[in-house]
Backbone as CSV, one residue per row, in Angstrom:
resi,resn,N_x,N_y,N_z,CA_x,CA_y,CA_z,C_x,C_y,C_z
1,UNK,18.413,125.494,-126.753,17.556,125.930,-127.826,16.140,126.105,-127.292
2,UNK,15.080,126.773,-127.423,14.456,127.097,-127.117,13.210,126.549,-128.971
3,UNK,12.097,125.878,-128.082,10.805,125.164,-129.039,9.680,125.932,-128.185
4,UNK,9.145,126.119,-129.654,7.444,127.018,-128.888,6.499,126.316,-129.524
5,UNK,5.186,125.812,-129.193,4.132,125.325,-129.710,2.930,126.029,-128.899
6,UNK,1.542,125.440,-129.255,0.048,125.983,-128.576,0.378,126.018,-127.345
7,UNK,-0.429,126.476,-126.691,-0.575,126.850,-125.346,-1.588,126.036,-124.832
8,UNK,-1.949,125.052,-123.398,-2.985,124.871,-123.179,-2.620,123.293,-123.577
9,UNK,-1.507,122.342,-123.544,-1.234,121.235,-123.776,-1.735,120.210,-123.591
10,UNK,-1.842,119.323,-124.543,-2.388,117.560,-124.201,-1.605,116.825,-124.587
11,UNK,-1.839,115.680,-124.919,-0.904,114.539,-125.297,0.492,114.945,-126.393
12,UNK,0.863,115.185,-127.384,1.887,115.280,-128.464,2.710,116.542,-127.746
13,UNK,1.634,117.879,-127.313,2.368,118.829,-126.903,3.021,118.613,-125.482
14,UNK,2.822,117.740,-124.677,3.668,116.743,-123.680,4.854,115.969,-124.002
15,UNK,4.245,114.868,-124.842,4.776,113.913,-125.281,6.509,114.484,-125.806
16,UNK,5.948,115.499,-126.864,6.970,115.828,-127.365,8.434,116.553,-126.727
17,UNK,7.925,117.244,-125.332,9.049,117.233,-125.345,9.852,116.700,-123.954
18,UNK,8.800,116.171,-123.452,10.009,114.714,-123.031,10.846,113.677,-124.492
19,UNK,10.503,113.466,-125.515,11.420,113.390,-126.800,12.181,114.134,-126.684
20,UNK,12.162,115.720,-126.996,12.978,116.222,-127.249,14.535,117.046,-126.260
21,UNK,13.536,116.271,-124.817,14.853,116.887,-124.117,15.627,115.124,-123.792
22,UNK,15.200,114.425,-123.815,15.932,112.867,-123.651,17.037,112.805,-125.004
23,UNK,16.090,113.217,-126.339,17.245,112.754,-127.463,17.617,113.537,-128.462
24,UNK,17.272,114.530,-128.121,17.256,115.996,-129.427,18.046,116.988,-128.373
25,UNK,17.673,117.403,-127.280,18.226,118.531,-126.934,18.128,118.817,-125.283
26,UNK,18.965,118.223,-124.716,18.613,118.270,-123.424,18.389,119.531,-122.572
27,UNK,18.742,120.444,-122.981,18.873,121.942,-122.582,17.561,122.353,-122.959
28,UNK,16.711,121.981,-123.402,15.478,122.704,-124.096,14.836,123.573,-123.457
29,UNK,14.344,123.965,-123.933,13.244,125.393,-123.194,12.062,125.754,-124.166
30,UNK,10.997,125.031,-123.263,9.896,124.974,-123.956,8.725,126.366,-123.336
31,UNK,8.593,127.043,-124.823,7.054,128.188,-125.014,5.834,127.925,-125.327
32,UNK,5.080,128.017,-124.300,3.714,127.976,-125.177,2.970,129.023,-125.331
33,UNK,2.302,129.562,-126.349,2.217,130.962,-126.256,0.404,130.586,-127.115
34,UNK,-0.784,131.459,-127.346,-1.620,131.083,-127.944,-1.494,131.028,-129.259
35,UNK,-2.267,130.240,-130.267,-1.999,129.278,-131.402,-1.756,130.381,-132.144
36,UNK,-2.442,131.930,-132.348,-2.167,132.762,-133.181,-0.587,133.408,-133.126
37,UNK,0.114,133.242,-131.884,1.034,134.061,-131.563,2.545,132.828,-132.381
38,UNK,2.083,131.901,-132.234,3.406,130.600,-132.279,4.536,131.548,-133.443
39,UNK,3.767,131.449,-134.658,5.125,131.912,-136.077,5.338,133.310,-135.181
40,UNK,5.128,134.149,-135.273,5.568,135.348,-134.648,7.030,135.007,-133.574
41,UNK,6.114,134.696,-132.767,7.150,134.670,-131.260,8.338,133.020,-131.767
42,UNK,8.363,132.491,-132.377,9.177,131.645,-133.152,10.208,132.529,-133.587
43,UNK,9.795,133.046,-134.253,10.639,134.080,-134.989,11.502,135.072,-133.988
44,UNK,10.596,135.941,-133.143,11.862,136.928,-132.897,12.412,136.271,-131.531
45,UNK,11.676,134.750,-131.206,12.582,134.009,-130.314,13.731,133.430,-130.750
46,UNK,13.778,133.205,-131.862,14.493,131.692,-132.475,14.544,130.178,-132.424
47,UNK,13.104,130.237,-131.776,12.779,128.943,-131.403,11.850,127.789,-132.657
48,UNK,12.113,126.746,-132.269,11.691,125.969,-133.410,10.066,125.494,-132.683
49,UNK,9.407,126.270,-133.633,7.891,125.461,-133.629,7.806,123.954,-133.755
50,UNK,6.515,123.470,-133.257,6.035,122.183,-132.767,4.685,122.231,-132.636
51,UNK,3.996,120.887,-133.362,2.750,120.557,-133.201,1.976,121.935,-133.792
52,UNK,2.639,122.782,-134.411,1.120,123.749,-134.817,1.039,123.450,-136.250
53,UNK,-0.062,123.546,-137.040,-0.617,123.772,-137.825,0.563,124.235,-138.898
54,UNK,1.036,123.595,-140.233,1.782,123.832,-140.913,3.267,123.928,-140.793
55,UNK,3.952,123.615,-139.894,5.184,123.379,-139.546,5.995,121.773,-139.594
56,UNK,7.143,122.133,-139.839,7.791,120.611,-140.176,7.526,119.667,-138.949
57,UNK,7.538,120.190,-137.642,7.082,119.374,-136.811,5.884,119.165,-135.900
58,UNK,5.077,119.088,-136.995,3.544,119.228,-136.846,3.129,118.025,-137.424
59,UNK,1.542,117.765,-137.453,0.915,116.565,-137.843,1.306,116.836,-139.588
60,UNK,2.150,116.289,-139.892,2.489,116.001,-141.386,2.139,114.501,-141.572
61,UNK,1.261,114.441,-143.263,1.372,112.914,-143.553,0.830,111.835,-143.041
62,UNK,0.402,112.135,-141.894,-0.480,110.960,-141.184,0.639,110.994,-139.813
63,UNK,1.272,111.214,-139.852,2.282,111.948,-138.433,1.953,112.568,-137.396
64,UNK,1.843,112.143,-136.263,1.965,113.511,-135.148,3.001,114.167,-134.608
65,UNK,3.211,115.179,-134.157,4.013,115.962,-134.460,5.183,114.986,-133.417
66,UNK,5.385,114.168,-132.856,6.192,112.970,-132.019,6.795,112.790,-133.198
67,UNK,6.158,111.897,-134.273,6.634,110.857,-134.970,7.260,111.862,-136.240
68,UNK,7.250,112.979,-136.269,7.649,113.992,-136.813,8.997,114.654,-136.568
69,UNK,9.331,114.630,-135.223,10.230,115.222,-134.551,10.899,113.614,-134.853
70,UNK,10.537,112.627,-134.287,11.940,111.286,-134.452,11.783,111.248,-135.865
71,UNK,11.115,111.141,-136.905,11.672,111.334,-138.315,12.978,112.035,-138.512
72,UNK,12.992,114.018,-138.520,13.501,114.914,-138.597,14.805,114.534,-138.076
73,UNK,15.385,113.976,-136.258,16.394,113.331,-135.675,16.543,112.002,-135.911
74,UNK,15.944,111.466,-136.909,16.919,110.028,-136.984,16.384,109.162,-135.649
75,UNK,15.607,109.333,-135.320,15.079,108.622,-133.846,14.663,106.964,-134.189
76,UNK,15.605,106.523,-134.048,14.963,104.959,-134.829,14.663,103.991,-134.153
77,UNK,15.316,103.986,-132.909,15.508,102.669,-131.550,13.741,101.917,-131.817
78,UNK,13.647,100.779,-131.482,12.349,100.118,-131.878,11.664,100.485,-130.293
79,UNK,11.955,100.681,-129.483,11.413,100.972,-128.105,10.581,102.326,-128.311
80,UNK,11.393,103.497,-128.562,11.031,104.689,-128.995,9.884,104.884,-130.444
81,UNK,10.186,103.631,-130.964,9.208,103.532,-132.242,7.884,102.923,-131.321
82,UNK,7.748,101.783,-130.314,6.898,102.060,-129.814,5.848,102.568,-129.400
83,UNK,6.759,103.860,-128.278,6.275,104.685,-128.208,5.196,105.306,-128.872
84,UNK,6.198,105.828,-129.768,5.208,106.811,-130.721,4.557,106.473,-131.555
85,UNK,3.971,104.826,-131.596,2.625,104.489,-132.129,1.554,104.898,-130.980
86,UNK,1.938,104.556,-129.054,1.160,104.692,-128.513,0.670,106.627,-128.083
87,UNK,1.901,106.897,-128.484,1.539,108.756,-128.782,0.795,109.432,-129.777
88,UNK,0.590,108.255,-130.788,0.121,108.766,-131.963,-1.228,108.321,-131.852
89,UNK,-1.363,107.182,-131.645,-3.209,106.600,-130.747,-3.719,107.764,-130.388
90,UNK,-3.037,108.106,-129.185,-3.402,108.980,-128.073,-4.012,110.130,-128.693
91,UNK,-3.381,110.432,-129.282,-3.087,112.229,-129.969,-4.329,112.265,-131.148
92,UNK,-4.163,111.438,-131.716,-4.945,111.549,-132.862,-6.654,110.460,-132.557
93,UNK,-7.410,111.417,-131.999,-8.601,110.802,-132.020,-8.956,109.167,-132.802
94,UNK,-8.872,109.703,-134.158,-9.540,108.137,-135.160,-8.343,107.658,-135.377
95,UNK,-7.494,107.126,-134.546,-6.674,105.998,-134.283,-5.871,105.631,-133.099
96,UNK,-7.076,105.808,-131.841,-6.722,105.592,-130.943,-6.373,103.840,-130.478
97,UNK,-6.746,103.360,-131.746,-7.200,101.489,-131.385,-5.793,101.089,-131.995
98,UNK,-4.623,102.289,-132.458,-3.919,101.875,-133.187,-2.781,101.231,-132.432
99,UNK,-2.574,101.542,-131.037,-2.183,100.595,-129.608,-3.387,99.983,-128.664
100,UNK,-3.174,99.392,-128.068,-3.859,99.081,-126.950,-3.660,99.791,-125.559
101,UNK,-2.455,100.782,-125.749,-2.165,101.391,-124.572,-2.637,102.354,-124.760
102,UNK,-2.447,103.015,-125.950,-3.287,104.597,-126.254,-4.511,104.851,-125.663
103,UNK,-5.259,104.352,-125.690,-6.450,104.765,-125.092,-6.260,105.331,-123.894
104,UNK,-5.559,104.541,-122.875,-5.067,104.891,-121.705,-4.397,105.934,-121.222
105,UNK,-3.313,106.027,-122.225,-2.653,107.624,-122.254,-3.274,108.425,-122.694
106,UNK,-4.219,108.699,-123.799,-5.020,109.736,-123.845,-5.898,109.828,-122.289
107,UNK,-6.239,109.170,-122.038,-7.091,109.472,-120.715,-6.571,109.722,-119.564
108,UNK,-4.896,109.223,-119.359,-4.102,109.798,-118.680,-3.587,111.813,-118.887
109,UNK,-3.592,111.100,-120.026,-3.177,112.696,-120.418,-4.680,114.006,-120.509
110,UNK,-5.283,113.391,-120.706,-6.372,114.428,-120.442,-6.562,114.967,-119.187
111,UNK,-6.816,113.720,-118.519,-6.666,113.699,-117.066,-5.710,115.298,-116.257
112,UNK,-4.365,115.042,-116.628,-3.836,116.056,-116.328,-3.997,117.396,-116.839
113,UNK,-4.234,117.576,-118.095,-4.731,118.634,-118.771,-5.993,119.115,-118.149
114,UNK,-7.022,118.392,-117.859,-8.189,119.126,-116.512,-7.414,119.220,-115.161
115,UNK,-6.429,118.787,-114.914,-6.038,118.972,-113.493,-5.547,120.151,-113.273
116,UNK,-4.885,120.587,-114.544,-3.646,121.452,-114.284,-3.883,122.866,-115.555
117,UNK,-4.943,122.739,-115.957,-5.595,123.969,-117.128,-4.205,123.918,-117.859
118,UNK,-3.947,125.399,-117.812,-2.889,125.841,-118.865,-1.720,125.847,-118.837
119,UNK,-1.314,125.230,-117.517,0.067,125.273,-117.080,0.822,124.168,-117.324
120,UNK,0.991,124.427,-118.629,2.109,123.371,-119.165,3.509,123.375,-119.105
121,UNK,3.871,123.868,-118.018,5.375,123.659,-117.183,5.235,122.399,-116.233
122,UNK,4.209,122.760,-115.408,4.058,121.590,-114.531,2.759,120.655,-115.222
123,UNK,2.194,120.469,-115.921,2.061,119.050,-117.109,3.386,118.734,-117.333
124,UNK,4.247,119.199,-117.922,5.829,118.388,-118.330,6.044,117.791,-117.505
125,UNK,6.235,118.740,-116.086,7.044,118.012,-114.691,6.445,117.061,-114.569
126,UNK,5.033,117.105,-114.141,4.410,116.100,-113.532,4.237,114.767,-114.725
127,UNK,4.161,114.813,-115.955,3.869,114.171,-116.808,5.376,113.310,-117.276
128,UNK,6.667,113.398,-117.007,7.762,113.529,-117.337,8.260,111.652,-117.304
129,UNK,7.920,111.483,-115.845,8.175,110.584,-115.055,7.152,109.380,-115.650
130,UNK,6.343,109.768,-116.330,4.929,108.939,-116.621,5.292,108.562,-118.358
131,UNK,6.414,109.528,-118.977,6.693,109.151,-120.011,8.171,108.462,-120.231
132,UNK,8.784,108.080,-118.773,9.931,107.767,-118.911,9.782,106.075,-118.657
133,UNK,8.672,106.074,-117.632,8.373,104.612,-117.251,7.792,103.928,-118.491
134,UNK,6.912,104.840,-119.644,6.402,103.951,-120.552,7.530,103.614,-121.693
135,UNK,8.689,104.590,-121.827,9.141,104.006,-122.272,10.236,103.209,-122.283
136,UNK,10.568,102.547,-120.814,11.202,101.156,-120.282,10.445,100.383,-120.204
137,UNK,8.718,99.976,-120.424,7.888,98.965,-120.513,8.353,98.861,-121.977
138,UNK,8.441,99.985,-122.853,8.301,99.491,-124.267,9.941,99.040,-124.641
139,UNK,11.073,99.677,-124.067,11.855,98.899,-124.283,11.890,97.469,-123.577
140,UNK,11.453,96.994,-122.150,10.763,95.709,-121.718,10.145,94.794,-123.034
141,UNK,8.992,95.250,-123.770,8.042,94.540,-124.547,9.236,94.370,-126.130
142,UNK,9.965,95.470,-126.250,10.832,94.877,-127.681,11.653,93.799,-127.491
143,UNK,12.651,94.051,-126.149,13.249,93.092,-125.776,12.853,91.216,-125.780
144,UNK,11.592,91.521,-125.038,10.518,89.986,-125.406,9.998,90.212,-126.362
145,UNK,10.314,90.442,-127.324,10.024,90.089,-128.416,8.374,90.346,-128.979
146,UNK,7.961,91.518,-128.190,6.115,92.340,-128.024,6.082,92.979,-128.765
């Protein structure tokens, strides 16, 4: 299946789809195209939008578009719920204090976003490995009881 969101990625538009190729769709094939183009090229792609502006898997509700996408799939594991408090810190400016790790991943993740401008193929790659380790610390921290 093929997901298109903004172009020019940071934290959620990362985040998300290491989610979505681990537990939604391993085959995925991710577009980023500029913010005006997304519904269009959605459309005569058939791809399911993400993180833009008015879409089911977008910042709905106090949601980022993470905690949006594991809503939508039933994503419940408490490790993965984790997570996506510290994705949702990250992502969303005025509640970055809402982990103690967030801060960090936003600055990780920015980090790469100046490293690597617009090329959010290799942000995924490189970013991939960085979202797989955090979330075996967070299954680590449920396990003890964190």
């Amino acid at each position: 299946m093929k997901w298109i969101t903004r172009k020019n990625a940071n934290v959620d538009r990362i985040a998300c789809p290491w989610l979505i190729r681990r537990f939604v769709d391993s085959d995925a094939e991710f577009l980023y195209v500029p913010v005006e183009e997304v519904l269009a090229v959605a459309e005569r792609e058939g791809a399911i939008p993400y993180d833009v502006k008015g879409v089911e898997l977008g910042h709905v509700d106090g949601r980022c578009s993470f905690e949006s996408i594991m809503l939508k799939y039933q994503l419940t594991e408490p490790a993965l719920q984790r997570l996506a408090r510290i994705v949702h810190g990250a992502d969303v400016s005025a509640d970055v204090d809402i982990a103690p790790e967030s801060a960090g991943l936003q600055a990780i993740a920015q980090g790469f976003a100046l490293a690597h401008g617009d090329d959010d193929h290799e942000k995924i790659r490189l970013e991939t490995p960085m979202y797989d380790a955090l979330y075996v610390w967070c299954q680590q921290q449920v396990k003890q009881g964190r």
